[in-house]
N, C-alpha and C positions, 0 to 999 in steps of 0.2 A: 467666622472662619475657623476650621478646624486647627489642630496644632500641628505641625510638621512631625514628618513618623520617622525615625531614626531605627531601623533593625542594629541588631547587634548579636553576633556572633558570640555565644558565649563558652567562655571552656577553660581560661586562667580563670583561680578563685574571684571570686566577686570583694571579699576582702582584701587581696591584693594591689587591685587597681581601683577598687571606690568610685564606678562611673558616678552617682549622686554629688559627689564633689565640686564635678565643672561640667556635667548636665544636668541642665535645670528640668526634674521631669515629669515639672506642672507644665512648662512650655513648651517643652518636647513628647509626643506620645511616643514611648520607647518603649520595643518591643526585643525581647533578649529570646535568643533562638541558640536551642539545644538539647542535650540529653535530661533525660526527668531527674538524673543524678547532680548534672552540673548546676538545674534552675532551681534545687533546693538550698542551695549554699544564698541565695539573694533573699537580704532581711526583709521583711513582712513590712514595715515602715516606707520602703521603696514603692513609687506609686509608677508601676508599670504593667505590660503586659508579659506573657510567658506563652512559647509556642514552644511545646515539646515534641522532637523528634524522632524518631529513628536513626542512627548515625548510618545504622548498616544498609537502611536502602536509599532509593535516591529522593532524596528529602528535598537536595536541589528544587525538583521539579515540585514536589509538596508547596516548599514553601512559595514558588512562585506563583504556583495556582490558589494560593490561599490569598495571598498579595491584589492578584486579578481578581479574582470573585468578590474580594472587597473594597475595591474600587478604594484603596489606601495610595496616595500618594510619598513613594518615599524619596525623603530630604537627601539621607546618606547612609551607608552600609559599611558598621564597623566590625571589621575583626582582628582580635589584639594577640591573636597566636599564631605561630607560626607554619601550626597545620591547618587555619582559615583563611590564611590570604588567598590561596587560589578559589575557594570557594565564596569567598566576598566580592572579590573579580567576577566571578562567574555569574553571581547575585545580580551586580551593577551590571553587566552587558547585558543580561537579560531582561531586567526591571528601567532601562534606559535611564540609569543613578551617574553621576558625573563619581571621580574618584580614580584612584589607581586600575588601569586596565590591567586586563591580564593578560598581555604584553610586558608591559608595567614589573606585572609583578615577577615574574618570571626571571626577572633581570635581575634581582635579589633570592630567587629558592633554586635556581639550576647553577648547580657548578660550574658547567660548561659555558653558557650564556653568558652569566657573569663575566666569567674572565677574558671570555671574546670580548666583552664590551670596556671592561678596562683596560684588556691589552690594545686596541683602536685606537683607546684616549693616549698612546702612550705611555702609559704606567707599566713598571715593573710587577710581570706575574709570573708565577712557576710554568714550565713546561708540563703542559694537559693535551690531554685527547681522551675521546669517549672511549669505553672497555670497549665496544664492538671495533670502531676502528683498531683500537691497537690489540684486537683478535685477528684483522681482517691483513693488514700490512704493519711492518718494518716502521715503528717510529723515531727515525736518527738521535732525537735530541734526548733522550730517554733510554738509552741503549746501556749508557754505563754509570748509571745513578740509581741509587734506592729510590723505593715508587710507593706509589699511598693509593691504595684501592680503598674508594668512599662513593656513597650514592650519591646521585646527580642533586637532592631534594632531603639530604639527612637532617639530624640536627642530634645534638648532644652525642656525638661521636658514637652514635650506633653503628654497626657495621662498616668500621674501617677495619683495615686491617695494613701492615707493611712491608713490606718484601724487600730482600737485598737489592733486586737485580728484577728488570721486565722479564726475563727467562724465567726466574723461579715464578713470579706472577701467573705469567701466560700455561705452564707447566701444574700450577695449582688449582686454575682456573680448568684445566682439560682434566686434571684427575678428578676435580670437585671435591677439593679439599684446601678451599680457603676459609673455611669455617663461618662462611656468612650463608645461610641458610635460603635466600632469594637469589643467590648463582650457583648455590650448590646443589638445591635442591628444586628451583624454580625457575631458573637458567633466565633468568631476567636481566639479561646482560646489557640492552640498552637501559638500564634504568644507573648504571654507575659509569661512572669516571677513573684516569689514571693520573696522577703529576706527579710531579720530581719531589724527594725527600726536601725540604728546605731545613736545613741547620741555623737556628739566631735566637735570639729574645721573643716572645710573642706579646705583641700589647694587643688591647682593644681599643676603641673609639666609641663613644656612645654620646649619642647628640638626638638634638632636632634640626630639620628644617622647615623652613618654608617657602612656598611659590621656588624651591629650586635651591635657595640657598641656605646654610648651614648657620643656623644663628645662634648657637653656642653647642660647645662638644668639651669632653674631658677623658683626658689617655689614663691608661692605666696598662701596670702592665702586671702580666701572669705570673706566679710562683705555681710551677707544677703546670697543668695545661689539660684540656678536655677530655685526648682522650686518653691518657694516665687516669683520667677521674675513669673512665669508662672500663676501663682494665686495675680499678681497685684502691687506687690511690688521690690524697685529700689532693684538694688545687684551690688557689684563689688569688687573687690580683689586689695590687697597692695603688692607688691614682700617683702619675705622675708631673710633676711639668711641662706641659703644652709644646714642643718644640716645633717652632712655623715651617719646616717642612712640611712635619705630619700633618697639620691644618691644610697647609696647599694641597696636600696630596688623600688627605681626607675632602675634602670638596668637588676634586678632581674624580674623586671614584665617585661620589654621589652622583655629579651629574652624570656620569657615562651610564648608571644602571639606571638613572631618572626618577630617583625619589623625591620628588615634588613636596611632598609635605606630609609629616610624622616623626617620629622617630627611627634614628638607623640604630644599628651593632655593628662596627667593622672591627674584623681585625687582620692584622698582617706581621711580619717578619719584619727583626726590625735588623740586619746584616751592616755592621760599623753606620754610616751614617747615611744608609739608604735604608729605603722601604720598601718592601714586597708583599703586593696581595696577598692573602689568604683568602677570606674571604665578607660576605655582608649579608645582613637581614634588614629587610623595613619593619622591624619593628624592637620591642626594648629587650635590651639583653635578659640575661636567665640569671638565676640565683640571687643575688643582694645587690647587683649593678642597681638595680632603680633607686636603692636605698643607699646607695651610697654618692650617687649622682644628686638624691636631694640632699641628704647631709652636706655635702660640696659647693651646691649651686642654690639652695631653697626650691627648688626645679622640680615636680616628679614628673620622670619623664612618660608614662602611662598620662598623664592628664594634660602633656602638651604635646603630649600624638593625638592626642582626644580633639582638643581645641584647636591647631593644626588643621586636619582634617574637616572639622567642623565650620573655618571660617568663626570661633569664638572668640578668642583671643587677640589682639593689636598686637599687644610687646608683653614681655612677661619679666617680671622682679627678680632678675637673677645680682645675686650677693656672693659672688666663691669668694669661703674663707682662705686662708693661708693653708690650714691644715689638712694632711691627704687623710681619706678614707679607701675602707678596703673591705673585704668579704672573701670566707674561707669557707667551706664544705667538705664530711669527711662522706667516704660513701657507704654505702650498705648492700648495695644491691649482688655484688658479690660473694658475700659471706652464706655460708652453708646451715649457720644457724637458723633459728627463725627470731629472736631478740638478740639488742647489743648490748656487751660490756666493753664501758669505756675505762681506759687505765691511763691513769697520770694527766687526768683533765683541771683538778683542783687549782695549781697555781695558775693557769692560763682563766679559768673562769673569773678570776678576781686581778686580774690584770689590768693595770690602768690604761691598758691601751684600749679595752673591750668595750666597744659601745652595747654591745645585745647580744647572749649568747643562747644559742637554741640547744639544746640534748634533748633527743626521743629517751620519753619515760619508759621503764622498764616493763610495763604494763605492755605496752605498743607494739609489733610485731614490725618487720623489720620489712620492706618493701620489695621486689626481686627486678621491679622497672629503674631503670637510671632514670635517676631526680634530681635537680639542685632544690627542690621545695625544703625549707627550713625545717616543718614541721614533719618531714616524713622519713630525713638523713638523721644517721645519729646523732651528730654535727654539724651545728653551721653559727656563723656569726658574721659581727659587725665590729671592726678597728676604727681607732682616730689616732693620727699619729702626727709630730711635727713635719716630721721627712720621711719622702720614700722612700729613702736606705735604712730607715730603723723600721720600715714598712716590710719592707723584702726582707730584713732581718727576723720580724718576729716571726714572721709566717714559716720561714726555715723553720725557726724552732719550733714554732707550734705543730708542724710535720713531722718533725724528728720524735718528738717528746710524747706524744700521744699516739696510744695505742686503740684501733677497736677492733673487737674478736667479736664472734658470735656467739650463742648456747640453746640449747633447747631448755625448757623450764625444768625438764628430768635431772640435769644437770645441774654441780654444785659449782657457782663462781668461786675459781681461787682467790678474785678481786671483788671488792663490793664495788658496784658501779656505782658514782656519784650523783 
């Protein structure tokens, strides 16, 4: 009997997630599908196959004609980014793959959809409508509240933008100068959304489930927030104490978008002792969430969306310590220079809070895309701390106290960078 074929979407480092760890892929024939760029990162030790693509045409249909011609039966079709789940969906509806439809998946990458779906279940969500509606008519509830213009399908707070008032919005949107280059200059107006400014704390949520239910999650909440990161400034989050709302009302959003089995990202507003949508992903949060969610629980959550999905796993060896973990990033992608210099990182690097601290070498060139990838921001680490409130404390300071500038190499640093 042949072995079962497992495709795989590939395009987060292969370091990152270590599929080898909990697929076995003498028992599985796994085939990892993507760019010639992306399939060079996977070690030579790995006993699998490599289908390299085209991204920019329609590969889609490549790959399934390749699938057909080969008379390959596939088991399951994994994709662990956020800009492959619709095309993993897409895979599975047309290779007849059981897994998250795209339906499914929808209900976790559209804004809109989303919150339709949690507002249904009853849960507390911002007032939204899509940009063309509220181009088209008068939307009451939204008339005298600050408003957050973001894509329907974003992520890492690309092209938001926030306005006092729907007037300035609708008024910047007709002059075409809201500075997002896909309304401005592309008029792709149904592709974004509108909701109300929400004012509170922002936590996340990052868990697994399975067959529906949530079988372990850990909160954490934000210092600084995404898109501060995206407009130039460090952010990162401290794990907090579980409070059984947010678990009910975490569960309560899973089911209504129907993630069935993998890992989620949810985060919301967290307004005195209620909670408010924001929003969710099916899959693991960005930056040091995975890494801090193992240190917490022994858990990664990358290999129990893996086994999840896979049907590998029964129950899994979760241990959370007492002690919170947490994860910070500074960014880069704004600075003018093309390298960074860091200033006044010294006593933070030797901190006994610092479980792992990443600095781009001075050699490195500074990136101009938004990334939380460790190795690509000037900046980024790993905390262990007794308490969240010396957790949310260090973070203040580690914001406050650390500078990064840029330079061109022509240029003399008045600071040596450490």
């Amino acid at each position: 009997m042949s072995a079962k074929t497992i495709l795989v979407l590939h395009r987060i480092p292969f370091a990152n997630i270590q599929y080898d760890r909990v697929v076995d892929h003498q028992h599985f024939n796994v085939i990892y599908i993507g760019s010639e760029q992306a399939l060079c990162d996977i070690p030579d030790y790995v006993s699998c196959e490599k289908w390299s693509v085209n991204l920019n045409e329609n590969w889609l249909d490549i790959v399934v004609n390749r699938v057909l011609r080969s008379g390959l039966q596939i088991e399951r079709i994994l994709g662990m980014s956020e800009y492959q789940l619709e095309s993993a969906a897409k895979l599975r509806e047309r290779l007849g793959v059981s897994g998250a439809t795209l339906a499914q998946v929808q209900l976790s990458r559209d804004k809109v959809l989303m919150k339709e779906a949690v507002a249904a279940a009853q849960l507390r969500v911002p007032f939204f409508c899509s940009l063309v509606k509220a181009m088209q008519q008068d939307i009451p509830e939204l008339v005298n509240l600050r408003v957050v213009l973001k894509p329907k399908k974003g992520a890492s707070s690309e092209d938001i933008q926030v306005f006092e008032s729907m007037d300035e919005l609708l008024n910047r949107v007709a002059e075409k100068r809201t500075h997002i280059s896909a309304i401005d200059q592309d008029e792709l107006y149904a592709d974004f959304e509108v909701e109300e400014f929400v004012v509170g704390e922002i936590w996340h949520i990052d868990g697994f489930t399975k067959q529906g239910v949530v079988e372990h999650s850990v909160a954490s909440q934000y210092v600084g927030n995404c898109l501060a990161f995206a407009q130039g400034h460090a952010f990162g989050s401290v794990q907090m104490p579980m409070p059984a709302t947010l678990a009910t009302f975490s569960q309560a959003v899973v089911s209504a978008v129907e993630i069935e089995n993998g890992s989620f990202h949810l985060e919301v507003f967290k307004q005195g002792d209620q909670w408010v949508f924001l929003e969710i992903g099916h899959r693991c949060g960005g930056a040091d969430v995975v890494q801090s969610f193992l240190l917490k629980t022994g858990v990664n959550l990358y290999h129990a969306h893996i086994s999840t999905q896979l049907d590998l796993q029964d129950t899994f060896n979760i241990q959370e310590k007492n002690d919170y973990f947490g994860w910070f990033v500074f960014p880069g992608h704004h600075l003018t220079g093309g390298y960074a210099q860091i200033i006044d990182s010294n006593d933070y690097q030797n901190h006994p809070f610092v479980v792992r601290w990443n600095q781009l070498p001075k050699s490195i060139p500074l990136t101009k895309q938004i990334t939380y990838q460790k190795t690509q921001v000037p900046v980024a680490g790993v905390f262990c701390c007794p308490t969240s409130e010396q957790g949310i404390d260090f973070l203040s300071s580690l914001f406050t106290s650390i500078v990064v500038n840029s330079y061109t190499p022509t240029e003399e640093l008045v600071y040596e960078t450490v």
